[in-house]
C-alpha positions in Angstrom: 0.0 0.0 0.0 1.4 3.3 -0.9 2.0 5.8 1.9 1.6 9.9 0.6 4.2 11.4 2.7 2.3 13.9 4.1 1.5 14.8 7.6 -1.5 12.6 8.0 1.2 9.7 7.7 3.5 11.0 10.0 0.3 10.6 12.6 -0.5 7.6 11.2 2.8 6.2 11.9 3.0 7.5 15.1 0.1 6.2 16.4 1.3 3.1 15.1 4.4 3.4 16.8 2.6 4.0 19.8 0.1 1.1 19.8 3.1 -1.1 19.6 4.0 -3.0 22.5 7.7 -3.0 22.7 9.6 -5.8 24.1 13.0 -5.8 25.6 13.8 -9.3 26.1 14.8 -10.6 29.5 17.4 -13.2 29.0 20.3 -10.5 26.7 23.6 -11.0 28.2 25.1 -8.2 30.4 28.1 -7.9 28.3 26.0 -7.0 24.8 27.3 -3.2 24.1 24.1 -0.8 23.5 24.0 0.4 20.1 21.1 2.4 17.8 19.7 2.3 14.6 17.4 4.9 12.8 14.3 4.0 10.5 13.9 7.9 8.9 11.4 8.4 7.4 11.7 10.9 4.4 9.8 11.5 1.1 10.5 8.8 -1.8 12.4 9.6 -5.2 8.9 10.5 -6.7 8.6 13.0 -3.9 4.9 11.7 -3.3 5.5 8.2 -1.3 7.0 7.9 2.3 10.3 6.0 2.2 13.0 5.1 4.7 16.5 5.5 4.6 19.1 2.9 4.2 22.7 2.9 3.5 25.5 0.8 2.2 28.6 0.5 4.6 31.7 2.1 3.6 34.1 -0.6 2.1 36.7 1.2 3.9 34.9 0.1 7.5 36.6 -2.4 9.8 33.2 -4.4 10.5 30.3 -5.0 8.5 32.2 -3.5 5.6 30.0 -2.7 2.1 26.8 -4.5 4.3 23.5 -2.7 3.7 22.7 -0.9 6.8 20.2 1.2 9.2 22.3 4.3 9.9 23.3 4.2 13.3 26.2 2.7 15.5 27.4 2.4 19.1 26.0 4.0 22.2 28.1 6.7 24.1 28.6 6.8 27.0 25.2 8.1 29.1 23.1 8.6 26.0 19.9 7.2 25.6 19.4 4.8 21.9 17.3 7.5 21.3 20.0 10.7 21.7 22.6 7.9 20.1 20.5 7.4 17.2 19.9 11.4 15.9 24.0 11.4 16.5 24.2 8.5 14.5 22.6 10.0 11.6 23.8 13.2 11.8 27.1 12.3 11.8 26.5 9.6 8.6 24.0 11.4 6.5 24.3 14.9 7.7 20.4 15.2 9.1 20.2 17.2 12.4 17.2 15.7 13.9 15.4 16.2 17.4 14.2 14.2 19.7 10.4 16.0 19.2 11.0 13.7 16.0 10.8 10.4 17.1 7.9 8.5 16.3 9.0 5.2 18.8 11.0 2.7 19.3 10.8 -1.0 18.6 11.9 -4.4 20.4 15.8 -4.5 20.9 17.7 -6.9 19.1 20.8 -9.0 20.4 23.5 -9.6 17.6 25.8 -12.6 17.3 28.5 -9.8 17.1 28.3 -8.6 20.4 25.6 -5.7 20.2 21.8 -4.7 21.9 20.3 -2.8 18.7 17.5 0.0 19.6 15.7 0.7 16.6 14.5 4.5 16.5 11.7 5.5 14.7 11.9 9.0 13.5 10.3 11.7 11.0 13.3 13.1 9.1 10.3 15.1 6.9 11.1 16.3 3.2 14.7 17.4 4.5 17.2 17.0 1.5 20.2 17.7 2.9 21.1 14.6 3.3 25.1 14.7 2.7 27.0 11.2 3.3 30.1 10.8 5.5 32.5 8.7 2.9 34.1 7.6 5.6 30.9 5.7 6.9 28.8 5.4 3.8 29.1 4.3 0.3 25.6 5.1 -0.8 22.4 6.2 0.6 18.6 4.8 -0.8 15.0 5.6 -0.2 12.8 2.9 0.2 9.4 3.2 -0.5 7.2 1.9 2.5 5.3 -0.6 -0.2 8.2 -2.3 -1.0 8.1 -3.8 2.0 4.6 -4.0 2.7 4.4 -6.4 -0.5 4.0 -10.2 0.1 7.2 -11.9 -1.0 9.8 -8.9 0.2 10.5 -11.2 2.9 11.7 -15.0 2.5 12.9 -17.3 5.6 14.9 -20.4 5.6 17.7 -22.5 7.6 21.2 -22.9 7.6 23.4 -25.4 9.5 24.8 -24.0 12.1 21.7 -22.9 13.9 18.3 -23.8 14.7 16.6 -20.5 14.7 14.8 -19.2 11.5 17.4 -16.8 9.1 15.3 -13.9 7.8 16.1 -12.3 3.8 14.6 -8.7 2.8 14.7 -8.7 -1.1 15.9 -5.3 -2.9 16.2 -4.8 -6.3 17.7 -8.6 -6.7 20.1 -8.7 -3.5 19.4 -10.3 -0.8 19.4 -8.2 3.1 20.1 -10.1 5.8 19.5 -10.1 9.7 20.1 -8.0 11.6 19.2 -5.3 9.4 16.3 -7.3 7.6 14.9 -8.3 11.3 14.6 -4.6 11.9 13.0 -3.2 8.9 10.7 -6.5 8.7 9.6 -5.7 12.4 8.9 -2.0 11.1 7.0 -3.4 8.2 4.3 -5.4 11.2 3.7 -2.8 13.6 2.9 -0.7 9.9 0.4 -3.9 9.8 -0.9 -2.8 13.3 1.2 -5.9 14.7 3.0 -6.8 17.4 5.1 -9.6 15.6 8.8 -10.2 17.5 12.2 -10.8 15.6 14.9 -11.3 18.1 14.7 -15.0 17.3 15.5 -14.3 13.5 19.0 -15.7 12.5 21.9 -13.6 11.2 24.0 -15.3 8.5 27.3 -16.7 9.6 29.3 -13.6 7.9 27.4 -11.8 10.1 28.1 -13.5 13.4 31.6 -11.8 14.2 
């Protein structure tokens, strides 16, 4: 279904973000370092359709190098995943954000790499100054909401080494994995009016280190 960007989305989408019940899950291990991630929301390349941002890693990065990606990154020191996030993606994609801009949050999610992910849902509005740190990003896309609203932009399956479900977002023939994909397909159920958890999605094993 395709979203207008216009301010009776943004309350939509808030309202959503508010009706979801969010979930921080009991059992995380005390030695997961907190980290953030931003869905912004912005308008499409059409400049009529709501989209969210997402980037391609720097091939120049230590981790997770030339991986698609939620802008966003490690926690500081005393700030909230919601004060880390706005840093975040200020510092990757040049938007200054505020915190009267954030729509909610959704569940955390543990990585096999060591991290507690916060995923921060926020307005970014028709801003076009977005201006990419090389350094950090390679490229920057905005992705309609229907792309993954549509029925097969999601595909699960197994793999060896674990017994937990591995989670694939389809983009324009490449295949997004966990936990990026866990994230935005989480965003994609509470924009269903669901309450639909994904810390039990697998990562691939490229991804566990």
């Amino acid at each position: 279904m395709a979203r207008s960007f216009d301010d009776a989305t943004r309350r939509n989408i808030a309202e959503l973000c508010a009706a979801f019940t969010r979930l921080v899950p009991a059992d995380v291990a005390p030695t997961l370092k907190r980290a953030a991630v931003v869905i912004a929301l912005t308008q499409g390349d059409d400049g009529n359709d709501t989209a969210f941002l997402l980037t391609r890693r720097s091939a120049r990065l230590r981790s997770h190098s030339a991986q698609w990606a939620l802008p966003g990154g490690r926690c500081d020191a005393g700030e909230t995943p919601g004060q880390a996030a706005l840093r975040e993606l200020h510092e990757e994609l040049g938007l200054r954000l505020h915190e009267g801009d954030v729509l909610g949050m959704l569940d955390d999610y543990p990585t096999r790499s060591g991290y507690l992910i916060t995923p921060v849902v926020v307005w970014a509005g028709d801003n076009a100054g977005i201006t990419p740190n090389p350094d950090e990003v390679a490229s920057v896309h905005r992705i309609v909401l229907d792309t993954i609203e549509a029925s097969d932009a999601f595909t699960f399956g197994w793999i060896p080494e674990s017994s937990r479900r591995v989670i694939r977002f389809r983009l324009a023939g490449q295949q997004i994995h966990a936990p990026t994909a866990a994230l935005i397909y989480q965003f994609r159920e509470v924009l269903a009016g669901r309450d639909t958890r994904v810390a039990d999605l697998e990562q691939p094993v490229f991804a566990w280190k």
